[in-house]
C-alpha positions as CSV (number, residue, x, y, z in Angstrom):
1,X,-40.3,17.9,12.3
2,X,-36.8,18.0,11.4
3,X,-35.0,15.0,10.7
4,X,-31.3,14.7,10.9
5,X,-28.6,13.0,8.4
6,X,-25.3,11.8,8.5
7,X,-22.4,10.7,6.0
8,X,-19.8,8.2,6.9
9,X,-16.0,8.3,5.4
10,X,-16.0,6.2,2.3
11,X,-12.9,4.1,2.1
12,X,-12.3,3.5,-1.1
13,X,-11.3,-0.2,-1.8
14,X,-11.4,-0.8,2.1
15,X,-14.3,-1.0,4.7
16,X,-16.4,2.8,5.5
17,X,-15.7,4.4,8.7
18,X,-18.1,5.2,11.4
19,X,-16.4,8.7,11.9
20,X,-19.3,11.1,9.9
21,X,-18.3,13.3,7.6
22,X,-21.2,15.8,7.6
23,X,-24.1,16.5,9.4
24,X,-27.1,18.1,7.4
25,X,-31.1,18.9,8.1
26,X,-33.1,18.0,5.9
27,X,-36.3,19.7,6.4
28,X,-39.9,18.2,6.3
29,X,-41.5,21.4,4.9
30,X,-42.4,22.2,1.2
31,X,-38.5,20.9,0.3
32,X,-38.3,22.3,-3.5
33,X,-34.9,20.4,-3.9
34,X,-34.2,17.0,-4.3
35,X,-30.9,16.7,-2.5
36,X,-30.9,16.8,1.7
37,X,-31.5,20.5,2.6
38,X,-28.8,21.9,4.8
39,X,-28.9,25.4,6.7
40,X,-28.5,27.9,3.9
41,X,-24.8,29.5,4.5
42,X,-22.4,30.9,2.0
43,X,-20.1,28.7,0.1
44,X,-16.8,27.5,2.2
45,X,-13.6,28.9,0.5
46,X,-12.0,27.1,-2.2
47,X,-9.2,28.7,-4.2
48,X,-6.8,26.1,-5.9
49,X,-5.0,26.0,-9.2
50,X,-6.4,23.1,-11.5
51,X,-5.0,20.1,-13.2
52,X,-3.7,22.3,-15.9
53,X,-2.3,25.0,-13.3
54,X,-5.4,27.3,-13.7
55,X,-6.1,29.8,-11.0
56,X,-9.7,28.6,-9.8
57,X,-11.9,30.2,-7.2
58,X,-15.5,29.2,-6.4
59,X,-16.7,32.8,-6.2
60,X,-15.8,33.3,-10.0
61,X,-18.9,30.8,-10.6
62,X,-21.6,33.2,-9.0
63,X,-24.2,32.9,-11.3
64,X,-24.3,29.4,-12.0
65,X,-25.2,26.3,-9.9
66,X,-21.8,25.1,-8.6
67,X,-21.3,21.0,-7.2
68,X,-18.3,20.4,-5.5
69,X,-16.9,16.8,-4.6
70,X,-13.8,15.7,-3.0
71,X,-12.5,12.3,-5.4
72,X,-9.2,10.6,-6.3
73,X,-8.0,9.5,-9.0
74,X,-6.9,5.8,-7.7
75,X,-10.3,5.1,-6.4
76,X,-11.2,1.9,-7.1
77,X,-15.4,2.0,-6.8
78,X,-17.3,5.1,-5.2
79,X,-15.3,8.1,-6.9
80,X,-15.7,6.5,-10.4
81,X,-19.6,6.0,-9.5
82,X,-20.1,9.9,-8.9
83,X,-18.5,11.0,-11.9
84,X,-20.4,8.3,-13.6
85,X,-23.7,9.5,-12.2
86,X,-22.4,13.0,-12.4
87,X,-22.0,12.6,-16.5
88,X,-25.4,10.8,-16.7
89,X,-27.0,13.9,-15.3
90,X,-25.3,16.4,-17.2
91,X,-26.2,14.2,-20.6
92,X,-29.7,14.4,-19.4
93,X,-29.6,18.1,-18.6
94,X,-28.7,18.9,-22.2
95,X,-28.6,22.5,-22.8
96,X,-29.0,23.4,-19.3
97,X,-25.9,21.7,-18.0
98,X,-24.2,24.8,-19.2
99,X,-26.1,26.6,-15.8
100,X,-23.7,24.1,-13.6
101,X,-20.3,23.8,-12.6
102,X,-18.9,20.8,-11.4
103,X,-15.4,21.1,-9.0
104,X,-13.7,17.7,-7.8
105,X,-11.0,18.7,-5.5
106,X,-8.3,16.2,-4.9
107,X,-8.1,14.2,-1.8
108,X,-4.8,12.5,-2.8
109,X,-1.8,14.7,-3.1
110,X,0.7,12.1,-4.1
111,X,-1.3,10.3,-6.6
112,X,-3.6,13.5,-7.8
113,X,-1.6,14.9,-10.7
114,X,-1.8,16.6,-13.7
115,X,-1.4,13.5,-15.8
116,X,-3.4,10.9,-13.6
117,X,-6.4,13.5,-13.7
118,X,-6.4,14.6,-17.3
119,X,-6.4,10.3,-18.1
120,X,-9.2,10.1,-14.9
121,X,-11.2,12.7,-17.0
122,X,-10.9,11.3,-20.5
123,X,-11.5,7.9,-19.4
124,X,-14.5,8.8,-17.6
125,X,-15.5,11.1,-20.5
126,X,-15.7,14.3,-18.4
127,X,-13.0,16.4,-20.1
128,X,-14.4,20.1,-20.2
129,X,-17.1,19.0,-18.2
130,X,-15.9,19.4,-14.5
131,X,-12.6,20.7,-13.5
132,X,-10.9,19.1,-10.7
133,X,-8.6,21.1,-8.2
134,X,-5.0,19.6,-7.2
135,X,-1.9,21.2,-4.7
136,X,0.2,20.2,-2.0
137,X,-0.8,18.6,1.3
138,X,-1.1,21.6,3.5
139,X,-3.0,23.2,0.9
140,X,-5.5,20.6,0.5
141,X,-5.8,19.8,4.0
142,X,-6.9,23.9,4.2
143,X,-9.3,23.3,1.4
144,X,-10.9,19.9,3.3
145,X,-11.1,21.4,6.9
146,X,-12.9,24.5,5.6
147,X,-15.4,21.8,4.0
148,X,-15.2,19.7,6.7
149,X,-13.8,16.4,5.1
150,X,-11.9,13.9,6.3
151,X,-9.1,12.3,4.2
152,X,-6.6,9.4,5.7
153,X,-4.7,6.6,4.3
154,X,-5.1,3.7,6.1
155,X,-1.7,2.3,6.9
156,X,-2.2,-1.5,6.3
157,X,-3.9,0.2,2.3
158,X,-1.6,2.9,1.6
159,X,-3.4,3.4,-2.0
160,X,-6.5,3.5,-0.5
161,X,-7.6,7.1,0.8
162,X,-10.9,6.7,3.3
163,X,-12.6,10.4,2.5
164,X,-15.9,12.1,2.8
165,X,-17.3,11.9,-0.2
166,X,-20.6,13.5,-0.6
167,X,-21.4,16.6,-3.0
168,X,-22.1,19.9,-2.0
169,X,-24.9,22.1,-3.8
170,X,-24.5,25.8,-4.4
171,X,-26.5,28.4,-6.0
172,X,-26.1,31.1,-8.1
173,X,-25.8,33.4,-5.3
174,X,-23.1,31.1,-3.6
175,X,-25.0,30.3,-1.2
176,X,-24.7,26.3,-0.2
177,X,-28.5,24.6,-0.4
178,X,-28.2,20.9,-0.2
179,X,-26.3,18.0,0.0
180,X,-26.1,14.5,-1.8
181,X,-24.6,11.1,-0.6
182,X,-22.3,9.2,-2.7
183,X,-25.1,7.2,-3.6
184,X,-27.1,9.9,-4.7
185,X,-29.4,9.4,-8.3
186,X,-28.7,11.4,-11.6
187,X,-32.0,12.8,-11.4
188,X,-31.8,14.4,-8.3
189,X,-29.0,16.3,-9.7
190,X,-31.5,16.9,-12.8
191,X,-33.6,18.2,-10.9
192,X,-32.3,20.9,-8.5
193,X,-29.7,22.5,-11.0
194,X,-32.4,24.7,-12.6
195,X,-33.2,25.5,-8.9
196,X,-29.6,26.3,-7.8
197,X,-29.3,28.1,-11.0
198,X,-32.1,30.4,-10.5
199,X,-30.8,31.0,-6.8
């Protein structure tokens, strides 16, 4: 039996949308991974410069397990929550969180940059320990219709940004596995990188 899953737009500060973001499978089977199974496909492409004006392609982490998220830095409660859950599973990974790579790409172009990212990352304690991608509108937009995530500002909260914001699991072959809700535990996470790694 296959079941099928859906996750809204997350307004941030505001009220969710009914509007889903993505639509994933999640198979019944012998499910070795944690997160919601999606149909195995190669990764979407993603080729931005960092917050410190770094070249970064997601085919230059083949090898590793790679998580992508779409976050900004103004977000008042569920981005702040997945970087929070995101550093409580790479402490509890220990040695083996060097097998993963985590990529926030910006969902903010106005407020997303360098200096509101590097204070995001220190004050969330995630310096060196995921990178997060910034540009221009047009280039984001790209980058979030290739991954199929919606970004808007609603016009009555124009610092709020309603956005998908689910994270994307991909293995070492680049091939994307799975998918986790905003909500998702710490030990999911925990548990599939070894398997994305291996992949």
């Amino acid at each position: 039996m296959i079941a099928a899953a859906t996750f809204a737009i997350l307004g941030c500060g505001s009220s969710s949308s009914s509007t889903p973001a993505a639509s994933v499978v999640a198979s019944s089977g012998n499910p070795k991974l944690a997160g919601l199974r999606t149909p195995a496909q190669p990764e979407f492409p993603l080729q931005l410069k960092n917050y410190n004006g770094r070249p970064v392609n997601i085919k230059d982490f083949q090898g590793k397990a790679v998580l992508v998220t779409f976050l900004y830095t103004r977000c008042p409660d569920v981005c702040p929550i997945i970087v929070g859950n995101l550093r409580v599973a790479l402490n509890e990974l220990g040695p083996q969180a060097k097998d993963v790579q985590i990529i926030a790409v910006s969902v903010d172009p106005k407020g997303d940059t360098p200096a509101t990212v590097s204070k995001f990352l220190d004050d969330h304690q995630m310096t060196g320990r995921m990178d997060w991608l910034i540009g221009s509108r047009p280039q984001l937009e790209t980058t979030w219709k290739d991954w199929g995530i919606a970004a808007k500002v609603p016009k009555n909260h124009p610092e709020a940004v309603e956005h998908s914001a689910e994270i994307f699991g991909i293995d070492a072959s680049g091939t994307l596995q799975t998918l986790y809700p905003a909500n998702f535990k710490p030990a999911q996470i925990v548990h599939d990188v070894p398997i994305l790694a291996a992949g």
